[in-house]
RODO-2510 file (C-alpha; in nm, 4 decimals, decimal comma):
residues 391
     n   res          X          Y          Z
     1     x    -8,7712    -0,5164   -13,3449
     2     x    -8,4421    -0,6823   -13,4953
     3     x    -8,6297    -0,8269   -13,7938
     4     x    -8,8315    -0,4912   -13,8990
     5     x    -8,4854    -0,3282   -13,8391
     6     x    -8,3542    -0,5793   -14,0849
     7     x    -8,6663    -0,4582   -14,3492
     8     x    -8,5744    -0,0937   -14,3473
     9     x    -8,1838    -0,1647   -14,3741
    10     x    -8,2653    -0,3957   -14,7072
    11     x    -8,4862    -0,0809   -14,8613
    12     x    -8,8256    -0,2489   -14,7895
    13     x    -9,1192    -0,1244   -14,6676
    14     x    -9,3113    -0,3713   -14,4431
    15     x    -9,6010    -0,4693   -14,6401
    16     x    -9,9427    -0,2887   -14,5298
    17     x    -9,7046    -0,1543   -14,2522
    18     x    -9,5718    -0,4637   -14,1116
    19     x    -9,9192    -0,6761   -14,1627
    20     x   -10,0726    -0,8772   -14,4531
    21     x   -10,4492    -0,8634   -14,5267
    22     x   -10,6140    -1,0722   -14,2292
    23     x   -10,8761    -1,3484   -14,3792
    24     x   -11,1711    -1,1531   -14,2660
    25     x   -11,0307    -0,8372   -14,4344
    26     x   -11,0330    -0,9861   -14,7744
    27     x   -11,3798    -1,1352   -14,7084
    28     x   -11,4981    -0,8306   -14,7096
    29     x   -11,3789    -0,7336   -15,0918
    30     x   -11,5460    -0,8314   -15,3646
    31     x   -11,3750    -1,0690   -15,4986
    32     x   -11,4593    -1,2768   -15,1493
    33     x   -11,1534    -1,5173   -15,1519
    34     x   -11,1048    -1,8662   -14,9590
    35     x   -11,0172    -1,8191   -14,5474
    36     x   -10,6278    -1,7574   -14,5338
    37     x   -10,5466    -2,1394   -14,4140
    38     x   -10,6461    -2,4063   -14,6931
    39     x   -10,8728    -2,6442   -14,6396
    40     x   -10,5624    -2,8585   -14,6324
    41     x   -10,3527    -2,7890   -14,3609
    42     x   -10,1734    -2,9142   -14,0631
    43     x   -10,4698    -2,8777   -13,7949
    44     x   -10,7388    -2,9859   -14,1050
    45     x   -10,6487    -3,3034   -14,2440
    46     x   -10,3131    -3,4810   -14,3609
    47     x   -10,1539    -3,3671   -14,6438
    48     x   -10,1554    -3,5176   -14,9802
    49     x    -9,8222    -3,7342   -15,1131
    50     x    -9,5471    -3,5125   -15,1890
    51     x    -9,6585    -3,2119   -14,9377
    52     x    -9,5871    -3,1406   -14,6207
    53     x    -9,7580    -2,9601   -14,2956
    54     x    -9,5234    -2,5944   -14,3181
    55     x    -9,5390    -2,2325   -14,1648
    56     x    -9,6234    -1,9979   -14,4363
    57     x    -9,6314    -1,5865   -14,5301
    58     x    -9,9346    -1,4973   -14,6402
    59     x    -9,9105    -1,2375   -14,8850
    60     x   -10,1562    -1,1022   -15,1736
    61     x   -10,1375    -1,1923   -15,5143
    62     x   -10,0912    -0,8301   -15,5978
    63     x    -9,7328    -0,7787   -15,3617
    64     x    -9,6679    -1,1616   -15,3787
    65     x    -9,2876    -1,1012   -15,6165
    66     x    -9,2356    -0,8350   -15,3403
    67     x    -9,2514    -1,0311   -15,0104
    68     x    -9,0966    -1,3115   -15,2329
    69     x    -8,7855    -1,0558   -15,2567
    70     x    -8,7730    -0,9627   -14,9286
    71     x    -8,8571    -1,3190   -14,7726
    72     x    -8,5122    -1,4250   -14,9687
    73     x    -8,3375    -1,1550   -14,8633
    74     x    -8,3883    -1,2242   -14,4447
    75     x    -8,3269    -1,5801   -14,5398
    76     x    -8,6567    -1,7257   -14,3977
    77     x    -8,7676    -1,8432   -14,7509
    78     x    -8,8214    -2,2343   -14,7329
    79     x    -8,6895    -2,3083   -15,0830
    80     x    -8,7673    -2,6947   -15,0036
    81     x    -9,1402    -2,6373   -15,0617
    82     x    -9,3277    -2,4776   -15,3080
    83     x    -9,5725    -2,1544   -15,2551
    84     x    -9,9393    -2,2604   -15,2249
    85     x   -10,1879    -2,0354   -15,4036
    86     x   -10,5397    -1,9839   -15,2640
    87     x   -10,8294    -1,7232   -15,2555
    88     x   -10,6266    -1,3954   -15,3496
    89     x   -10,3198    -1,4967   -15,1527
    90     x   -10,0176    -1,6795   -15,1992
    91     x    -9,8503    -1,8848   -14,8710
    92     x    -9,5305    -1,8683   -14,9051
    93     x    -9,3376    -2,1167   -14,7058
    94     x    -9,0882    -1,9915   -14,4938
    95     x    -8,8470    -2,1790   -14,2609
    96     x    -8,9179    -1,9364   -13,9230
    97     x    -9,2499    -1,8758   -13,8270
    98     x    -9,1905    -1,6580   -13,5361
    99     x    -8,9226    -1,4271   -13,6688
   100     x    -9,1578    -1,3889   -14,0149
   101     x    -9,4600    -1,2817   -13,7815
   102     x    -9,2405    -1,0772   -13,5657
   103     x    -9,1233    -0,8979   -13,8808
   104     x    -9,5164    -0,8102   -13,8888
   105     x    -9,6523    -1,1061   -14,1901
   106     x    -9,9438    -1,2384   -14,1523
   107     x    -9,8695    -1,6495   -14,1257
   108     x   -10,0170    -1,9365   -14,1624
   109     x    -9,9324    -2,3589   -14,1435
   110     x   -10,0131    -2,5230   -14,5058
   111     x    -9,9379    -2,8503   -14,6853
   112     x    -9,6709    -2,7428   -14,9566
   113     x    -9,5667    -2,9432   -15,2328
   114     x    -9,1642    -3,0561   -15,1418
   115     x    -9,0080    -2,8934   -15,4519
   116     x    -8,6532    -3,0533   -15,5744
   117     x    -8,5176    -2,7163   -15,6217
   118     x    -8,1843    -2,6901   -15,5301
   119     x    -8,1885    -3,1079   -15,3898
   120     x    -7,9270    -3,3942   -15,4558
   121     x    -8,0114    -3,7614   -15,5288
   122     x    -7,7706    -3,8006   -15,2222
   123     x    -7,9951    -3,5695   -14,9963
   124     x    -8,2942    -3,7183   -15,1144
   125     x    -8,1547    -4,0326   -15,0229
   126     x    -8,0562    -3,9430   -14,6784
   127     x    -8,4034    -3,8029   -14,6347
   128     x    -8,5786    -4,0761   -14,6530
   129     x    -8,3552    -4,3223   -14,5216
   130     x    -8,4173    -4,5303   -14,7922
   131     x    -7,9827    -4,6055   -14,7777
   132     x    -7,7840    -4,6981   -14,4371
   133     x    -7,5361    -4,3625   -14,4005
   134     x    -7,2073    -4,6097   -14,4442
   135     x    -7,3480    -4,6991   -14,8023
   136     x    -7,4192    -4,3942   -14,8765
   137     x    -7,0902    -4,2671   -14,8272
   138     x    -6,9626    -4,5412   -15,1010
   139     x    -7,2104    -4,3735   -15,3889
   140     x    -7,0739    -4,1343   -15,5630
   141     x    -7,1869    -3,7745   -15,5803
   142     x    -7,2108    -3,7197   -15,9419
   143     x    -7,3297    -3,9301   -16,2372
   144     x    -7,3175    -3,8697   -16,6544
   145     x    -7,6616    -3,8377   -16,8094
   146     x    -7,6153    -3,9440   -17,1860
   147     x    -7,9199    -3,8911   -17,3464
   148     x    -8,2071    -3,9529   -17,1991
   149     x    -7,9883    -4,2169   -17,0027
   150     x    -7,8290    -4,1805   -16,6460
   151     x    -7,5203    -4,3852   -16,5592
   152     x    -7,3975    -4,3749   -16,2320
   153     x    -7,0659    -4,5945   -16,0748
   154     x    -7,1833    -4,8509   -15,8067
   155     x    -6,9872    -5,0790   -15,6536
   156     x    -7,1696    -5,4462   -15,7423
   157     x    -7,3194    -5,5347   -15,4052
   158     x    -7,4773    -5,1642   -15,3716
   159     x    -7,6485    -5,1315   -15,7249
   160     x    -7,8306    -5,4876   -15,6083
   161     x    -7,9631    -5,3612   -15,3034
   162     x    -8,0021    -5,0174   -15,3195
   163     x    -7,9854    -4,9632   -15,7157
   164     x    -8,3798    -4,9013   -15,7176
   165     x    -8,3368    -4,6133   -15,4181
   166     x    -8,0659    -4,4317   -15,6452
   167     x    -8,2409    -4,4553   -15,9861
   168     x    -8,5469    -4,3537   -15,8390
   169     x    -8,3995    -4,0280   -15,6801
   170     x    -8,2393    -3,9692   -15,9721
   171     x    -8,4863    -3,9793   -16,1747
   172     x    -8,7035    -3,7668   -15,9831
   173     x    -8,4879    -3,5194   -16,0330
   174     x    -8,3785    -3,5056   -16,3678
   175     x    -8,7354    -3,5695   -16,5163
   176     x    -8,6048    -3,6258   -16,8604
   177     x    -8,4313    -3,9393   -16,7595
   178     x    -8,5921    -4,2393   -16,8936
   179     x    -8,3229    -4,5159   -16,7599
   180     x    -8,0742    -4,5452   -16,5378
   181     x    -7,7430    -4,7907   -16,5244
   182     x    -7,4950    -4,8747   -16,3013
   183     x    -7,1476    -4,8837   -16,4944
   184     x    -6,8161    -5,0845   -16,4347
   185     x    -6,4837    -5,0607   -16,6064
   186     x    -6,4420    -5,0075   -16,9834
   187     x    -6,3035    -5,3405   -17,0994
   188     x    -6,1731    -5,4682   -17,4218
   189     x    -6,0495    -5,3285   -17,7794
   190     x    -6,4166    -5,2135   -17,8373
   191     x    -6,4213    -4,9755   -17,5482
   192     x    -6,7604    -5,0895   -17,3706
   193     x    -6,8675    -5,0396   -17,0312
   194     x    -6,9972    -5,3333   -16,7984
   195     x    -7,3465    -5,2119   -16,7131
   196     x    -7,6424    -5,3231   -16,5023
   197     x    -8,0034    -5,2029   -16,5399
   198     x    -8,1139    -5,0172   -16,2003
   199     x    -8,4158    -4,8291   -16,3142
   200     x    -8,6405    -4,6882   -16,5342
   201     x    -8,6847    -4,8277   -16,9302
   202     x    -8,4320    -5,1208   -17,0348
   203     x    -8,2752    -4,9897   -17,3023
   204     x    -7,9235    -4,8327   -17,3984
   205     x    -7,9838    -4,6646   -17,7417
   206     x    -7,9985    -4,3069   -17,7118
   207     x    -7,9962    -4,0087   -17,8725
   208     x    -7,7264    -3,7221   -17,7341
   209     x    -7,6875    -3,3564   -17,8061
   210     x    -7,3867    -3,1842   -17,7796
   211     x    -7,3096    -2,8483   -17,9112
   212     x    -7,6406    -2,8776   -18,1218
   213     x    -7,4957    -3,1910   -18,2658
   214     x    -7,7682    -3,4989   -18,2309
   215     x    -7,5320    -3,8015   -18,1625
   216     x    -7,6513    -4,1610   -18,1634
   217     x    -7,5088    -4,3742   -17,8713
   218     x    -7,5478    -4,7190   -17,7734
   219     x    -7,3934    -4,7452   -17,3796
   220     x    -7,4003    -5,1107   -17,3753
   221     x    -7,1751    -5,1513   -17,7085
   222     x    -6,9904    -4,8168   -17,7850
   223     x    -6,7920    -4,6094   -17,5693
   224     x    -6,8949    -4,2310   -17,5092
   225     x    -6,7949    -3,9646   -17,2933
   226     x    -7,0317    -3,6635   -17,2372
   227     x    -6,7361    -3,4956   -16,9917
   228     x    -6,5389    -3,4380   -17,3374
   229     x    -6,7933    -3,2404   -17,4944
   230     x    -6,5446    -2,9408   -17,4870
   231     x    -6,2569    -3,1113   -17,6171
   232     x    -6,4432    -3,2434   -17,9110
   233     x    -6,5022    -2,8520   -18,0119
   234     x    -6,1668    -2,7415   -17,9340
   235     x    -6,0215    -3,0064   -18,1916
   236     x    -6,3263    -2,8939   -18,4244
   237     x    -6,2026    -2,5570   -18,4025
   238     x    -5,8478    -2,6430   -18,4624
   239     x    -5,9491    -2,7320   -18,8010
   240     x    -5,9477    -2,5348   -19,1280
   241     x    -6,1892    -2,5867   -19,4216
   242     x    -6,0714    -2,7988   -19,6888
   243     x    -5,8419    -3,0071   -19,4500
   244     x    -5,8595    -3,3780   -19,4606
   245     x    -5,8770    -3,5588   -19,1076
   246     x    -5,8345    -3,9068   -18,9979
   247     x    -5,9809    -4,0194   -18,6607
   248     x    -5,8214    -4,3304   -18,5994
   249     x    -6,0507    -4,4572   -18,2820
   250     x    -6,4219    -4,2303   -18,3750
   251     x    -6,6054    -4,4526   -18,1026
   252     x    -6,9354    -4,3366   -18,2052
   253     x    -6,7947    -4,0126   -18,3981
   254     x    -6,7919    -3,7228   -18,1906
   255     x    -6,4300    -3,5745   -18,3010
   256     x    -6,5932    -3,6590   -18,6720
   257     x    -6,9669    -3,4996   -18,6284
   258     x    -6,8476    -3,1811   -18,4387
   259     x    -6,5722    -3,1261   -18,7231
   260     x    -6,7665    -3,1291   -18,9841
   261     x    -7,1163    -2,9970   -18,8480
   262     x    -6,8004    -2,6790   -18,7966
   263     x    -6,6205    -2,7032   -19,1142
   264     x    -6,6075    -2,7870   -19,4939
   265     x    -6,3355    -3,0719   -19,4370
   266     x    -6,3097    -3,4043   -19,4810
   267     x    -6,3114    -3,7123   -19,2008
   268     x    -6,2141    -4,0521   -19,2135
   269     x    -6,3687    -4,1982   -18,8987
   270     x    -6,1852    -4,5309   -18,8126
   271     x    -6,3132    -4,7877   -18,5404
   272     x    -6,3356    -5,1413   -18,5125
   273     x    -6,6208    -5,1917   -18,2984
   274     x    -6,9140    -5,1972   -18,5491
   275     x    -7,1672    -5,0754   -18,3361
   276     x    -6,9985    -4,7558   -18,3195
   277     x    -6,9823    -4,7142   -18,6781
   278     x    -7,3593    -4,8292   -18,7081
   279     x    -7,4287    -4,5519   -18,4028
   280     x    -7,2119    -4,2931   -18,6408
   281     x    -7,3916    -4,3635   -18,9554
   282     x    -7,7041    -4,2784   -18,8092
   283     x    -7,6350    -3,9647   -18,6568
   284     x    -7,5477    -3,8526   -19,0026
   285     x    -7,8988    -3,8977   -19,1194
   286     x    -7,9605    -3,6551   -18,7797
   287     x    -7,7658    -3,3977   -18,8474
   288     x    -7,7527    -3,1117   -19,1585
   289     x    -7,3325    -3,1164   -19,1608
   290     x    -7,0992    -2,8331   -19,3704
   291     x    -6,7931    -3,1094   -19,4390
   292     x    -6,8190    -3,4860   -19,5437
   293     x    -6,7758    -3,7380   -19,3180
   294     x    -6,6812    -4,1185   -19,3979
   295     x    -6,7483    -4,4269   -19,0993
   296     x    -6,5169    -4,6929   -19,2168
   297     x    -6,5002    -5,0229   -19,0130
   298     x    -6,1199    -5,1604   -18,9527
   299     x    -5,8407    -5,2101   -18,7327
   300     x    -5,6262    -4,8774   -18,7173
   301     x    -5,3141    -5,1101   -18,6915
   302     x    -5,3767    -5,1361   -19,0659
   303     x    -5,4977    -4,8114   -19,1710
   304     x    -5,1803    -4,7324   -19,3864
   305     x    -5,2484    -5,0136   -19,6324
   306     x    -5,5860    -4,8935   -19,6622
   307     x    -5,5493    -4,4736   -19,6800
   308     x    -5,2502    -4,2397   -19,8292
   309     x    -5,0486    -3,9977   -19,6735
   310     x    -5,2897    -3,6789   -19,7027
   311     x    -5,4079    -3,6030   -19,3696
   312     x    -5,3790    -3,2428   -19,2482
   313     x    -5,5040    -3,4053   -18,9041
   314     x    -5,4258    -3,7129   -18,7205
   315     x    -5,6819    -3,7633   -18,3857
   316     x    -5,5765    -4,0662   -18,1604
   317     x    -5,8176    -4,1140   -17,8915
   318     x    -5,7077    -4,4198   -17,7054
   319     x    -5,5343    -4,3020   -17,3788
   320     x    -5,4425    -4,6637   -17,3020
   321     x    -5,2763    -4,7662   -17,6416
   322     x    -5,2512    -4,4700   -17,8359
   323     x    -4,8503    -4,4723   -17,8649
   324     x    -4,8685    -4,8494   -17,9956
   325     x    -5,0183    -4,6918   -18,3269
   326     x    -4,7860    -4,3594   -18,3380
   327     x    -4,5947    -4,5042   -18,6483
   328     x    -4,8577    -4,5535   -18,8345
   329     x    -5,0238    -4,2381   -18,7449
   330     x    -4,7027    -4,0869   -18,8740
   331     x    -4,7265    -4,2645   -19,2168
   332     x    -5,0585    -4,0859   -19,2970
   333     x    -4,9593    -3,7029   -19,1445
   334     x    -4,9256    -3,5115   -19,4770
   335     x    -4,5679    -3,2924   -19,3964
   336     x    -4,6587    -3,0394   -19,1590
   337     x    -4,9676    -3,1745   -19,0006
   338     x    -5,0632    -3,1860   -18,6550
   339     x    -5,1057    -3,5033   -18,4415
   340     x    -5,3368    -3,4777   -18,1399
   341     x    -5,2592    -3,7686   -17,9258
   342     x    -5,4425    -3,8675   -17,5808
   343     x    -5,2574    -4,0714   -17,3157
   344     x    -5,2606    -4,1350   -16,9455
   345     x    -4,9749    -3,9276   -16,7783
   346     x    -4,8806    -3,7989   -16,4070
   347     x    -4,7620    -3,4660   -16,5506
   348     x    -4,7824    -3,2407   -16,8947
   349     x    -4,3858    -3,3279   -16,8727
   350     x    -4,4302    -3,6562   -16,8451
   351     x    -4,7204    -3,7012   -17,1312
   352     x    -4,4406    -3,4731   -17,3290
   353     x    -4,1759    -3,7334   -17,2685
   354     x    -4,4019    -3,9916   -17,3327
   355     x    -4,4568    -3,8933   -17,7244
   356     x    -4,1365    -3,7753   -17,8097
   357     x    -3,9522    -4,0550   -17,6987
   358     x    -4,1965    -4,2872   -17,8828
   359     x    -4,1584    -4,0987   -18,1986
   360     x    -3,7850    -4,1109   -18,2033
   361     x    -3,7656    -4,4772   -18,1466
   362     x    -3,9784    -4,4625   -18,4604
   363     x    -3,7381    -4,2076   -18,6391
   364     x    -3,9868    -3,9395   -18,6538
   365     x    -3,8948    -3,6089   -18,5165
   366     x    -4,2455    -3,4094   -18,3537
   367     x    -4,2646    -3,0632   -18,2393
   368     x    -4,4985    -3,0288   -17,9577
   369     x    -4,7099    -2,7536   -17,9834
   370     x    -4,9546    -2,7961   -17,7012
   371     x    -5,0062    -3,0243   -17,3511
   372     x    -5,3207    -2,9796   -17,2367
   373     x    -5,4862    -3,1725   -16,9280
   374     x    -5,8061    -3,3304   -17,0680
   375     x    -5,9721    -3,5211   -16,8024
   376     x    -5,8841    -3,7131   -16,3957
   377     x    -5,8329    -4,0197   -16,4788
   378     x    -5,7311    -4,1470   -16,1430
   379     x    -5,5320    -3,9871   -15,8091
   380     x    -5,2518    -3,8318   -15,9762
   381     x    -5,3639    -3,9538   -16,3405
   382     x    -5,4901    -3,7583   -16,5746
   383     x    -5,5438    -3,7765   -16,9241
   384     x    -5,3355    -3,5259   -17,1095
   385     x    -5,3710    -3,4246   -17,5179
   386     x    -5,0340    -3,4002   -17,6898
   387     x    -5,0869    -3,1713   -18,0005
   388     x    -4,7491    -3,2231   -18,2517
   389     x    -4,6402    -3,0900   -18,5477
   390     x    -4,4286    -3,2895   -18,8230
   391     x    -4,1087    -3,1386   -18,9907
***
């Protein structure tokens, strides 16, 4: 009585008055459809890989988005499996059997197709035991897809033993996903990641898309970070057309491609690892782009015996070192120009701090004009974006 109560109060009328079509009824119709259990079910045979033995609504095609509705809205919809179509009716699973027939549906036990809908690699994981719970614990919850690649942060002795379990779950979810990688640290000038194959194709070119901008990425040689697809644009935005813009670290030339897929400017796109530039390069044959942008290979350190002092914009992605190379940053800012500098920081006040005390060492005086919080870096360490203007 509580569960047709619960119909009526949701503004749903009971369908055929609180019963589905029995099998024999639809028999009798023209259209003569299958008996209402399949001829794979749990009392039949075993189910097929990937499906499992579950109660089931069945409901006809015709009023099939209707129960669907008011399944969902009881909460007895099994969103773990997938509805199973057969003869004129569709079985939808649902996760009570007695409170969906005592709400007057007509049920039934099939073998549903598991869907993924709504699933974690970790809960996949944990389903099938395929990881000891204390490991599990240790892998993260979230990984970057780059690509068509997945990297994920393992600790050593868990991407050898259970690297296969993870790739494979992830991978099952995220169908697109071709590889997948454990990743270390970042280490040296070049900015590359330590990486171990776990799954999928060997490979680590790829192809990313960000903002409708196709960027070329190798994650074995060139360092790339998907999670700063929104400060990329922000600085893109910050631009004007006809301004001239020096990226002092371009990695593989995000800052670079999103400023001038935006705007008619100039870039200067500055990195010494040269499979960065080579990734760079070729994403400009992949994308149609409004401004001109220029890859140069070199050490930033020297970048004011190479360039004049005409930039309108100064971008200084290297959180690590990126106050070492203030001064000469400062040598190429055009009077007036803004400086976006990236750093590791505990606070917007210390980040502040940070930059102007490093520019008046150098005898520069900067007017901050924004502190913004980029990215966690660590507990309590984030890294912040100092955006200065010169007198």
């Amino acid at each position: 009585m509580a569960a047709a109560c619960t119909l009526l109060l949701l503004g749903t009328t009971p369908i055929l008055n609180s019963r589905a079509p029995t099998p024999d009824q639809l028999n009798a119709q023209e259209h003569k459809p299958q008996p209402a259990t399949p001829s794979r079910g749990a009392g039949v045979e075993r189910c097929g890989e990937g499906e499992d033995p579950v109660p089931a609504v069945a409901a006809p095609l015709s009023r099939a988005k209707e129960v669907l509705r008011v399944l969902s809205r009881m909460g007895l919809r099994d969103a773990r499996h997938r509805p199973v179509k057969r003869g004129g009716l569709l079985y939808i699973p649902v996760t009570d059997r007695e409170l969906a027939a005592e709400a007057g549906f007509e049920t039934a036990v099939v073998c549903a197709e598991r869907s993924l809908r709504g699933a974690t690699f970790k809960g996949l994981l944990a389903e099938r035991r395929e990881v000891p719970p204390e490991v599990l614990a240790r892998i993260p919850g979230s990984f970057d897809i780059v690509g068509d690649i997945a990297l994920i942060e393992l600790e050593p002795d868990v991407a050898e033993r259970y690297g296969s379990a993870v790739a494979k779950a992830i991978m099952e979810l995220h169908p697109r996903v071709r590889a997948v990688y454990a990743r270390g640290p970042t280490v040296g000038v070049e900015r590359v990641r330590v990486l171990r194959h776990i799954g999928g194709e060997e490979r680590t070119v790829t192809v990313h898309r960000e903002y409708g901008i196709s960027i070329c990425v190798d994650i074995a040689h060139a360092y790339y970070n998907p999670s700063l697809a929104e400060e990329h644009r922000r600085i893109a935005e910050l631009v004007r057309n006809g301004d001239r813009v020096l990226d002092m670290f371009a990695g593989v030339g995000p800052f670079a491609l999103h400023i001038a897929k935006l705007r008619s400017a100039t870039v200067i796109a500055i990195d010494i690892n040269p499979y960065a530039i080579a990734c760079l390069r070729r994403s400009l044959e992949l994308n149609r782009l409004r401004g001109d942008v220029h890859p140069l290979e070199g050490d930033s350190r020297l970048a004011d015996s190479m360039l004049r002092r005409v930039f309108s914009h100064v971008i200084m992605n290297l959180p690590h070192s990126s106050l070492e190379f203030l001064p000469v940053a400062l040598r190429l800012l055009e009077p007036g120009g803004a400086l976006h500098i990236y750093l590791v920081a505990g606070s917007a006040e210390e980040a502040r701090r940070l930059v102007e005390t490093r520019a008046g060492a150098a005898g520069w005086e900067l007017r901050v004009v924004e502190v913004r919080r980029v990215l966690q870096y660590a507990p309590r360490r984030w890294i912040y974006r100092v955006s200065t203007c010169t007198a």
